[in-house]
Residue, then its C-alpha position, 0 to 999 in steps of 0.5 A: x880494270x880491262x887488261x889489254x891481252x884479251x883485245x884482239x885487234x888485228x894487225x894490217x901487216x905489207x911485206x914487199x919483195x924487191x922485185x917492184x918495190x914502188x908498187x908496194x910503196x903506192x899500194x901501200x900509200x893508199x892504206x895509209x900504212x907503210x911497208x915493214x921494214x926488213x933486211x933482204x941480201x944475196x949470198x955468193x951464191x945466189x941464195x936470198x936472206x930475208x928477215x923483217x925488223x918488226x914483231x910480226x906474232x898475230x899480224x894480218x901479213x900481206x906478202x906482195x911480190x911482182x915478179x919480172x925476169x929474173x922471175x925464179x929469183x923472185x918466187x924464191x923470195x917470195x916464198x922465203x918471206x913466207x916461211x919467215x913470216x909463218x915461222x915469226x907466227x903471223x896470223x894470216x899470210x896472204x900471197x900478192x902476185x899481180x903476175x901469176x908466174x908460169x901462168x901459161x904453163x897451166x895445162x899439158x898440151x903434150x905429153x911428158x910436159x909439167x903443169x908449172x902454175x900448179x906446182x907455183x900454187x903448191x909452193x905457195x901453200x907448202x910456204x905458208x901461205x893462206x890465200x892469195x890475191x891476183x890479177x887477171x890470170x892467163x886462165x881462170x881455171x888456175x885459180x883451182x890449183x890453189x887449195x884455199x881462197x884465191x880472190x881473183x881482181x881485174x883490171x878490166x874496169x880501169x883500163x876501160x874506164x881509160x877508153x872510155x874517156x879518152x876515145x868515147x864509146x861511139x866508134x869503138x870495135x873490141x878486137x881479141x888477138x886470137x880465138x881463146x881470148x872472146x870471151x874476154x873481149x865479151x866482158x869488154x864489149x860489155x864494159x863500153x856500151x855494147x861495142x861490136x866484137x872482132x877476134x884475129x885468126x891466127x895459127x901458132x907452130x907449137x913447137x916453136x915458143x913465141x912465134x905466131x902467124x896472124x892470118x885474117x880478122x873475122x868480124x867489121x874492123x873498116x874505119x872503126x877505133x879499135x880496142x886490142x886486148x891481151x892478157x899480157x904483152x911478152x916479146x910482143x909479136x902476137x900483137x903487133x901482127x894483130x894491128x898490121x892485119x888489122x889495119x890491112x883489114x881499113x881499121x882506123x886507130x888501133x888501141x892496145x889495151x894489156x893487164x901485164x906489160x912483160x915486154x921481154x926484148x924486142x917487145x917495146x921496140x915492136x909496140x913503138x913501131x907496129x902503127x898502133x896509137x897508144x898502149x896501155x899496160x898497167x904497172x903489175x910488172x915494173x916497166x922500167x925506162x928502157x922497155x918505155x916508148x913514147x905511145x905507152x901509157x901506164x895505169x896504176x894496180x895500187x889502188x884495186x890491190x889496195x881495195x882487195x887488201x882492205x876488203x880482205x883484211x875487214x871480212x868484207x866483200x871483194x866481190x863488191x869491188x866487180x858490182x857483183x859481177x865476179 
């Protein structure tokens, strides 16, 4: 007779914060498992309580945390969750954040300044956890600040995939809104059939956050569709200036295409307004109905947050879901 304690079968465990909870029931939906179940409240005082209704000893955990503003609540909980699941004894602890808070904060650019995604990446480790997943991160450097496996998805495919068939590959220009980000809009040439390249210059007052001064488009915009590409969408101004230089430069159609819709005020009302056709963001941060407008579209993340989980918790390869172009 076999005695079941030497199976040693791993156990699939998602955790969901509160921040995005219908991204965790999709994702969760196409692992045709459901979300644990847990008892999460706030204190007087604004301190979170977190514990989960199920034995969690020896679980794969998945610990999946979206975090729009107020985005310090939700890496508090987050971290919580963690601690809660490393001190229940899981096995493995897998951090989710589609949005890297403070990704922007990834490096010094003055003196006496802090290098915040770090510091993210070290509580994250001090919690308990034992690698993370992410979605397009605003460098790919900060995956270095991370002391252990860090799989890095994108949403590249699905968002121009969704060009693709909507606007075809024939006309179609690949515009970055500034210097810093052509070597992404490369891999976006790439992914449409060898499109032509444009890039907007632009200047920023560094001591003044969130204010940019688009100055002129380098590159052939005149008459062509073009594919305006982000990382994330914030207040919206980088952007919505890059569409008016763009358009004063004979562009046709304008595409917005972002990973991470932030869309912090005024953003949703500079997008709806700004002349582009449709903008597309995925739903890494939830976009909830006031922040929508009538040219947005979203894509779901659930299915590739989905993949990565299942190739992770298998000990397959995430690099396979890029072709091997990762």
């Amino acid at each position: 007779m076999t005695s079941n304690w030497t199976d040693n079968q791993k156990n699939l465990m998602l955790f969901s914060g509160r921040a995005h909870p219908e991204l965790a029931e999709q994702v969760a939906k196409e692992l045709d498992i459901q979300v644990t179940p847990q008892t999460a409240t706030d204190f007087a005082n604004g301190e979170i309580f977190v514990r989960f209704e199920e034995s969690v000893r020896g679980s794969d955990a998945f610990v999946l945390q979206s975090h729009p503003a107020p985005l310090n609540q939700w890496v508090m909980e987050q971290l919580i969750m963690i601690d809660a699941l490393k001190r229940g004894s899981a096995k493995r602890i897998t951090a989710i954040l589609p949005f890297y808070p403070y990704a922007r904060q990834d490096k010094k650019h003055r003196g006496r300044e802090p290098i915040s995604a770090r510091l993210i990446a070290d509580m994250l480790k001090t919690a308990g956890a034992d690698r993370i997943i992410t979605v397009d991160l605003h460098t790919d450097q900060i995956q270095g600040f991370f002391d252990g496996p860090v799989d890095h998805m994108h949403a590249l495919g699905q968002l121009a995939q969704y060009v693709r068939e909507n606007y075809g590959t024939d006309n179609i220009c690949v515009v970055s809104p500034d210097a810093g980000r052509v070597k992404v809009a490369e891999k976006w040439a790439d992914a449409l059939d060898g499109a032509p390249l444009a890039f907007v210059h632009k200047t920023r007052d560094p001591l003044v956050p969130n204010q940019v001064k688009s100055n002129r488009v380098v590159g052939d915009v005149k008459g062509m569709t073009c594919v305006l590409i982000d990382d994330m969408i914030d207040t919206g101004g980088t952007i919505a200036g890059a569409v008016k230089v763009l358009k004063d430069s004979g562009a046709g159609d304008v595409i917005i295409a972002t990973t991470h819709g932030v869309f912090s005020d005024p953003a949703a009302k500079r997008l709806a307004t700004c002349g582009a056709k449709e903008v597309i963001a995925t739903n890494t941060l939830p976009i909830p109905e006031e922040k929508r407008f009538p040219t947005l579209t979203i894509l779901s993340i659930a299915p590739l947050l989905a993949r990565t989980i299942r190739e992770v918790f298998e000990n397959g390869s995430v690099t396979s879901l890029f072709n091997g172009s990762a």
